[in-house]
C-alpha positions as CSV (number, residue, x, y, z in Angstrom):
1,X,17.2,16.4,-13.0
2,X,17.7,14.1,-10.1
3,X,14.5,12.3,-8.4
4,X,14.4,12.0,-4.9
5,X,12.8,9.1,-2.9
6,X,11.9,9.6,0.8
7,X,10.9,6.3,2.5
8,X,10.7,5.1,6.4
9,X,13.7,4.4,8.2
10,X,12.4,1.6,9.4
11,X,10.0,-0.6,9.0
12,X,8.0,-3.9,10.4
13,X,6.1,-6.3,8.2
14,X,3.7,-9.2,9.5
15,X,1.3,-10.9,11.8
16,X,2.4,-9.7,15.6
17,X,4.8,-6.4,14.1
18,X,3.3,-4.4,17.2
19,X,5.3,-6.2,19.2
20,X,8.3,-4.7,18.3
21,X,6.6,-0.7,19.1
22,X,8.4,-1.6,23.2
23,X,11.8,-2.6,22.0
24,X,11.8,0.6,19.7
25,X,10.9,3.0,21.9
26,X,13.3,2.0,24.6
27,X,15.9,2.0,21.8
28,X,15.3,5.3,20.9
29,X,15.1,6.4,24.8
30,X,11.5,7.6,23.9
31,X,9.6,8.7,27.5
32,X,5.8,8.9,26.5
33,X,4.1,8.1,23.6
34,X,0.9,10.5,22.0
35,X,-1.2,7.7,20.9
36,X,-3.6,9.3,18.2
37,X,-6.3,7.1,17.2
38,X,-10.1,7.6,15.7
39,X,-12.8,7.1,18.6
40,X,-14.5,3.6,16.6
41,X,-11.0,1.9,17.4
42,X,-10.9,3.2,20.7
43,X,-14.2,1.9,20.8
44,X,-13.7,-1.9,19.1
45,X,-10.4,-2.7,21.6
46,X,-7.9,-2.2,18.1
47,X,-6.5,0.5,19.7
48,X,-6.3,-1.7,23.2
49,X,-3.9,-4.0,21.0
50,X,-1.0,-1.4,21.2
51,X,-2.0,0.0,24.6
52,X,-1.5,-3.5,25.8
53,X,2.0,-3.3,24.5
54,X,2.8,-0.2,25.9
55,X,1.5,-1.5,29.3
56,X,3.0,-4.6,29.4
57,X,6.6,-3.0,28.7
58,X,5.9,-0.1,31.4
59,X,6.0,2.8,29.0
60,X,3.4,5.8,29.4
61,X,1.6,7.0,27.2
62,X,-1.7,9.3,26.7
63,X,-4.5,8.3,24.6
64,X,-6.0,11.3,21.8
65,X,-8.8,10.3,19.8
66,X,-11.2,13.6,18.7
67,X,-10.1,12.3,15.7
68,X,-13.2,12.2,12.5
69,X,-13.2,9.7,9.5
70,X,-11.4,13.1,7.3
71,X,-9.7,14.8,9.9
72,X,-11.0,19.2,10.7
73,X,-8.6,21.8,11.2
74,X,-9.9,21.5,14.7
75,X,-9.0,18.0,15.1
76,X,-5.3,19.2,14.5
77,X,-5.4,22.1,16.6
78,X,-6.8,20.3,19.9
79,X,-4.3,17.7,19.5
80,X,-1.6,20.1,19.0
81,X,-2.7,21.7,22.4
82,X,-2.9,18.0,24.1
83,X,0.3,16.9,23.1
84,X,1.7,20.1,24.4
85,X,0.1,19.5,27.7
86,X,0.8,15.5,27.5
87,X,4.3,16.3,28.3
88,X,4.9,13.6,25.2
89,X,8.3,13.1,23.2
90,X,7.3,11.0,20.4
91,X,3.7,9.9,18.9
92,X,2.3,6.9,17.9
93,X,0.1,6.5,14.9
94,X,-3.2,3.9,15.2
95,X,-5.7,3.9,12.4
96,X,-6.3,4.6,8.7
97,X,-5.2,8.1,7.0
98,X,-7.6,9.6,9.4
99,X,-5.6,9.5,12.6
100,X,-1.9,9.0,10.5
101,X,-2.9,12.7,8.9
102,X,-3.8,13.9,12.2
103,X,-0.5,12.5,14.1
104,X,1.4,14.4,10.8
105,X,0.0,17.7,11.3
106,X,0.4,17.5,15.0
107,X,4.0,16.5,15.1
108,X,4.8,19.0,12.2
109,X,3.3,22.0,14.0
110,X,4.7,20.9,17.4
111,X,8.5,20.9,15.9
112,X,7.5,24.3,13.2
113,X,5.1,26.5,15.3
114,X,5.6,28.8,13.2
115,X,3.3,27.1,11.0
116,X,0.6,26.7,14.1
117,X,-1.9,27.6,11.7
118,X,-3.1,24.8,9.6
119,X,-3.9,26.1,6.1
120,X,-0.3,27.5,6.2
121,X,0.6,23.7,5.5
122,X,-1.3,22.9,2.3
123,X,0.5,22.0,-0.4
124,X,4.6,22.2,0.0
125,X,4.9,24.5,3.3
126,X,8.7,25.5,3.3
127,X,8.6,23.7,7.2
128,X,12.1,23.5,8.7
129,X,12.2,21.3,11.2
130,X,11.2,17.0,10.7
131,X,7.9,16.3,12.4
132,X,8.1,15.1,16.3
133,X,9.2,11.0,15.7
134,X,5.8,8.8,14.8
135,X,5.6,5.4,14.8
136,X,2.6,4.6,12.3
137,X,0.5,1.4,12.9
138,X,-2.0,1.2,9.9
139,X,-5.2,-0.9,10.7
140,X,-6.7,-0.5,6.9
141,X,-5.0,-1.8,3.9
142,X,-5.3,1.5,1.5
143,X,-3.7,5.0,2.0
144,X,-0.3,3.5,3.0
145,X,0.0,6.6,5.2
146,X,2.7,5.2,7.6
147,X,5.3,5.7,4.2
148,X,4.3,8.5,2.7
149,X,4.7,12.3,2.6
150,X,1.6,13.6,2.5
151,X,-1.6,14.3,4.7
152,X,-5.0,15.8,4.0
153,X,-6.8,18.0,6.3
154,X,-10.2,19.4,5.8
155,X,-11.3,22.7,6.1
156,X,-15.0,22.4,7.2
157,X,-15.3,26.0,7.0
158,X,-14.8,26.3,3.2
159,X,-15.9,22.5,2.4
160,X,-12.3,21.8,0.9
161,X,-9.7,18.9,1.9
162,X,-5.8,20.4,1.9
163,X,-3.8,18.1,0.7
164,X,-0.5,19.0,2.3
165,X,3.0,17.7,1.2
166,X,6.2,17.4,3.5
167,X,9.3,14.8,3.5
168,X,9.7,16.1,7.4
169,X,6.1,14.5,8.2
170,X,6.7,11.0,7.5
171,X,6.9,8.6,9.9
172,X,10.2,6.9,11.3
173,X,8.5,3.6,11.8
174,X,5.8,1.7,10.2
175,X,4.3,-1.3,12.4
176,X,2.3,-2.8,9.4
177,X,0.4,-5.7,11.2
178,X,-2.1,-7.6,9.4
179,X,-4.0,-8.6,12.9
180,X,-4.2,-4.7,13.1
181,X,-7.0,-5.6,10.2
182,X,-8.5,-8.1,10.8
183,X,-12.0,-6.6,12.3
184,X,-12.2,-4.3,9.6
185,X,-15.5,-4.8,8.5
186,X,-16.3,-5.9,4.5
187,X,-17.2,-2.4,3.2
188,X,-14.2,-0.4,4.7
189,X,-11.8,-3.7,3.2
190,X,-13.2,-3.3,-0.2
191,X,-12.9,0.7,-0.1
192,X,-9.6,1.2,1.5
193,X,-8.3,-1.7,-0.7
194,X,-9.5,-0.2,-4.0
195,X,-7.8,3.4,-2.6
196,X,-4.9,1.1,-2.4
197,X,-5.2,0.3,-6.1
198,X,-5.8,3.5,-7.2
199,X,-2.7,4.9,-5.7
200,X,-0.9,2.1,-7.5
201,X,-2.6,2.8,-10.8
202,X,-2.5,7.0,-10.5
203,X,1.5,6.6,-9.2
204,X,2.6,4.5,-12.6
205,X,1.0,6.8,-14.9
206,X,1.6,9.8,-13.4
207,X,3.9,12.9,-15.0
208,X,6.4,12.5,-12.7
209,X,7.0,8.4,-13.0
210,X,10.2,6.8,-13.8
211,X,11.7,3.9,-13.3
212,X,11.8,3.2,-9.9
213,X,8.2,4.2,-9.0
214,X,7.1,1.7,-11.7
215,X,9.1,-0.9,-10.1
216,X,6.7,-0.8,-6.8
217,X,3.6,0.2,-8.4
218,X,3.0,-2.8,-10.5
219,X,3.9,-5.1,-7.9
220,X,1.2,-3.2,-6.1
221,X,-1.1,-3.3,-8.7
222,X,-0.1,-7.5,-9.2
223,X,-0.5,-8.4,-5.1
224,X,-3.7,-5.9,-4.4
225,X,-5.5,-7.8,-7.6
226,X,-4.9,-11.5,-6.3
227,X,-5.3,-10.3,-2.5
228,X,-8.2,-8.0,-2.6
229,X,-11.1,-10.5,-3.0
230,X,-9.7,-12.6,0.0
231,X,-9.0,-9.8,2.3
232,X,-12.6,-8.6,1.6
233,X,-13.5,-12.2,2.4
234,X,-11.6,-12.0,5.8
235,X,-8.8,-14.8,4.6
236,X,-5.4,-14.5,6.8
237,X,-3.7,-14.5,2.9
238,X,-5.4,-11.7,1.9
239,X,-5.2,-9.6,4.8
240,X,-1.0,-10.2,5.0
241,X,-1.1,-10.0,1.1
242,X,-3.6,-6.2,1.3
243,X,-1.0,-5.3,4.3
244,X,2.2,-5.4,2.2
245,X,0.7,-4.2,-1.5
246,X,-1.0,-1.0,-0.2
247,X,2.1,-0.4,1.4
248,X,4.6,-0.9,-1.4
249,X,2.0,1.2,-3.5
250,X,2.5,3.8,-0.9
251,X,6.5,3.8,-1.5
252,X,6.1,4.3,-5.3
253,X,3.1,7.1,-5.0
254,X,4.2,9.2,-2.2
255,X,7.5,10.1,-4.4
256,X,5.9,11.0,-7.9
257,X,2.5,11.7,-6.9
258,X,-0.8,11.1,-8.0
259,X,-3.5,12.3,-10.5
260,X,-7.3,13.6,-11.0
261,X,-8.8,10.5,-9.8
262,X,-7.9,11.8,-6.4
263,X,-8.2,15.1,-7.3
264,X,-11.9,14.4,-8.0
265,X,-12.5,12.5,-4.8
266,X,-11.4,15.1,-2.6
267,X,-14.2,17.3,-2.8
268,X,-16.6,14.7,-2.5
269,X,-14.9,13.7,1.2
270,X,-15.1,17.4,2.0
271,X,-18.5,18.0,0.9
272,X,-20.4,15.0,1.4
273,X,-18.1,13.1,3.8
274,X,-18.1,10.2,1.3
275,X,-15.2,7.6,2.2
276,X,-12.2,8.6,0.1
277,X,-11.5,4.9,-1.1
278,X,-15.5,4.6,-2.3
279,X,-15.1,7.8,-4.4
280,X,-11.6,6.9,-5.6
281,X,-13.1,3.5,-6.7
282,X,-15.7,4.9,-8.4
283,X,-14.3,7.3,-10.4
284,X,-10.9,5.3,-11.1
285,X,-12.4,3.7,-14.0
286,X,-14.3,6.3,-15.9
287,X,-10.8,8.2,-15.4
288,X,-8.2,5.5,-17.0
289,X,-10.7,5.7,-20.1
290,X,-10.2,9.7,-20.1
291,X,-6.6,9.6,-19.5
292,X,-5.7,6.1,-21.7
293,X,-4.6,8.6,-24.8
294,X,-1.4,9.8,-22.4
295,X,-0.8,6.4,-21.4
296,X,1.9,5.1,-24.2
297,X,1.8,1.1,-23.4
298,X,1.3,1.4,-20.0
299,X,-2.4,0.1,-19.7
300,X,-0.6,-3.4,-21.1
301,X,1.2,-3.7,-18.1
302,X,-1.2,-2.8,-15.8
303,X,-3.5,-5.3,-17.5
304,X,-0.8,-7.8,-17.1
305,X,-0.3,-7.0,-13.4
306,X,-4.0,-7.7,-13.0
307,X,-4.0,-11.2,-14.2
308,X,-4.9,-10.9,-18.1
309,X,-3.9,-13.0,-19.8
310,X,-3.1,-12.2,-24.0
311,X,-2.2,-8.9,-23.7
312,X,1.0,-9.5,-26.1
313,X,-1.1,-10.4,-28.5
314,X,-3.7,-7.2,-28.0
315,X,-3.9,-4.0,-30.5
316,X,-3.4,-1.2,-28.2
317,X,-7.2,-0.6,-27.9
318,X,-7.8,-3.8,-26.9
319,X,-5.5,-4.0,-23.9
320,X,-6.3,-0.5,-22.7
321,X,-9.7,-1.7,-22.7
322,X,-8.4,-4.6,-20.9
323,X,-7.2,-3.1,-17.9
324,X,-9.8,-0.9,-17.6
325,X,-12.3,-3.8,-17.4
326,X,-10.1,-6.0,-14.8
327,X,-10.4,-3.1,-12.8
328,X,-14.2,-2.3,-13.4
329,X,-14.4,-5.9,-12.5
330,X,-12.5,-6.3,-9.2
331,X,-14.6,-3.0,-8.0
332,X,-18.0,-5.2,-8.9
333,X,-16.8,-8.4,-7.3
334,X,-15.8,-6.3,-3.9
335,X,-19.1,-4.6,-4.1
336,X,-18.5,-0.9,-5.0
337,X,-21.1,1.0,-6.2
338,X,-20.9,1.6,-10.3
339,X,-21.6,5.6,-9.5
340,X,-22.3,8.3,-8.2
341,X,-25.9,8.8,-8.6
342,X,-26.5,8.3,-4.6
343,X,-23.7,10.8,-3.8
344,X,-23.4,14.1,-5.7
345,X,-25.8,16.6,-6.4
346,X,-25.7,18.0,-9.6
347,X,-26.1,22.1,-8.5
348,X,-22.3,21.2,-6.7
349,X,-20.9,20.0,-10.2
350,X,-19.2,23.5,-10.5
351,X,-18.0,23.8,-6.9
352,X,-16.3,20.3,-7.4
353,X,-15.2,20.6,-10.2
354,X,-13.5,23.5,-9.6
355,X,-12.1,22.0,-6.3
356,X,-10.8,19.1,-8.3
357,X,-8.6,21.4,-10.8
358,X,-7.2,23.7,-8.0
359,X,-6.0,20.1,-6.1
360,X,-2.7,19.1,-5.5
361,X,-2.9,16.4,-6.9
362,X,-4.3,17.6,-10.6
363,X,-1.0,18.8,-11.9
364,X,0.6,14.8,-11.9
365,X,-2.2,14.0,-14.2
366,X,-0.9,12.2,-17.4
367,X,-3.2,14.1,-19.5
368,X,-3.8,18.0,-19.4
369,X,-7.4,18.8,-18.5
370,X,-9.4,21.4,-17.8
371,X,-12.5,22.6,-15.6
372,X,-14.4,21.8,-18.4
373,X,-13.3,18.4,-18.7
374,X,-13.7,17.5,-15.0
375,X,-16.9,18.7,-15.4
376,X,-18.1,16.2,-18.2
377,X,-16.4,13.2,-16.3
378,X,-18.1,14.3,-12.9
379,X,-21.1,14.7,-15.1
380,X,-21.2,11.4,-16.9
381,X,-21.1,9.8,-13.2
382,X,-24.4,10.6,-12.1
């Protein structure tokens, strides 16, 4: 069987990549731009950043931002009608997965309207035609949405997140900008960068991983360890460092997929609207434990990629342990909370539960579960 790997066809890495948004479009004889972008960064002046480019090289553009922190159905269907009365020919991407999952939707529909409505797209939608061109300007270090294939919409109506999987969505560019970060906040640093983690971690153990995929995820998993505590602590390093290892994770994952620990935090986004990198954190641990029986000698290297130091000399029980502590550990020192007492509610245990086994994401698990077992592990959370 052959494995395909879909990346960007271009992309920009480092302080001042924005720059280069002008001398892109004008390549591509792009007219106007769809800028999507959540409300708070239209709010803070990030957004302003890449407006200021697009001013100061004469291109139009129109700004849409009903945009919320886990995007509606009805976030997608008012910016598919506003891009069809922008008179647009290409979007641009500002924010975290929020406004990138948006811009995918949009673009998708716009070029496949036969897929106008939105659940249509959950899971692998046979779409035909690639997404309306997006450049993707990230400005959190975690879902590495500008490089991957995938978006998430919710559906308010039945309290579930779709997580919807196209090669045609992905972006054409990525601007990935570390002083696109920099005023994120501590909290939203530590969460998106232990998403970031987890993608790495769920991506190398997945089903589907081979060779390749390993290649980028523990070079994730090594940068987002050293670089995590110092981009929570607002240090240029970490910021560039958080910038390029949530992205690389992003390569490797997007291709081979992903596991429960995802699975599991979906729900909780579309139920309780708890930040998806705060959930993912959360239950990453408590999930490597579950799944470390389908692991082989794969905990040794993630261990190793987080700094330990010995593991050559560990039993395998001792370095699985290992790497479940670093990561226990990092999640402590960037101030994640251990659980999820202050979050779920234990009458929804079923309704999650389910949720979390009919996710798309449930099937790249290493280890075969059941609603039973998701259960327990949701269970021994609270």
């Amino acid at each position: 069987m052959a494995n395909r790997f879909v990346l960007n066809e271009t992309s920009y890495h480092g302080a001042g990549a924005i720059a280069a948004i002008a001398d892109e479009a004008k390549g591509r004889g792009y007219g106007k731009a769809f800028v999507c972008s959540d409300p708070d960064l239209v709010k803070f002046g990030v957004t302003k950043k890449v407006l200021d480019v697009l001013d100061g090289a004469g291109l139009s553009y129109e700004l849409y931002s009903n945009i919320k922190p886990n995007p509606t159905i009805e976030n997608v269907q008012t910016g598919v009608e506003a891009y069809k009365k922008s008179g647009a020919d290409y979007i641009i991407a500002i924010g975290g997965g929020s406004s990138m999952d948006t811009a995918k939707a949009v673009g998708i529909i716009i070029n496949n309207p036969d897929f106008a409505d939105v659940r249509s797209l959950e899971g692998v939608a046979p779409t035909k035609n690639k997404s309306v061109p997006i450049f993707a300007v990230p400005t959190t270090a975690g879902t590495a949405a500008e490089v991957t294939i995938n978006y998430v919409i919710t559906d308010a109506e039945k309290n579930r997140k779709m997580v919807c999987v196209d090669p045609k969505d992905i972006p054409v560019i990525a601007f990935v900008d570390p002083d696109m970060m920099s005023s994120m906040p501590k909290g939203l640093t530590a969460a998106t960068g232990m998403d970031a983690l987890t993608h790495a971690i769920e991506g190398y153990i997945t089903a589907g991983a081979w060779e390749l995929s390993d290649m980028f995820h523990l070079k994730a998993i090594e940068i987002i360890s050293r670089s995590l505590r110092g981009a929570v602590a607002n240090t240029p390093e970490g910021r560039e460092d958080m910038a390029l290892g949530q992205y690389v994770a992003g390569m490797g994952f997007s291709n081979v997929g992903l596991g429960i620990v995802h699975s599991m935090a979906h729900p909780l986004g579309a139920l309780y609207d708890t930040p998806h990198g705060v959930a993912n954190a959360i239950i990453l641990p408590t999930v490597m434990e579950y799944n470390a029986p389908a692991t082989g000698e794969k905990y040794r290297e993630i261990a190793r990629a987080m700094g330990v130091s010995g593991v050559d000399g560990m039993s395998q029980e001792e370095y699985r342990k290992a790497a479940i502590d670093a990561v226990k550990k990092l999640s402590v020192d960037v101030g994640i909370p251990a659980d999820l007492k202050e979050i779920v509610k234990k009458e929804d245990i079923p309704f999650l539960a389910q949720s979390a086994y009919d996710d798309a994401c449930r099937p790249g698990n290493p280890r075969e579960t059941s609603v039973e077992d998701i259960t327990k592990l949701y269970e021994s959370l609270i």
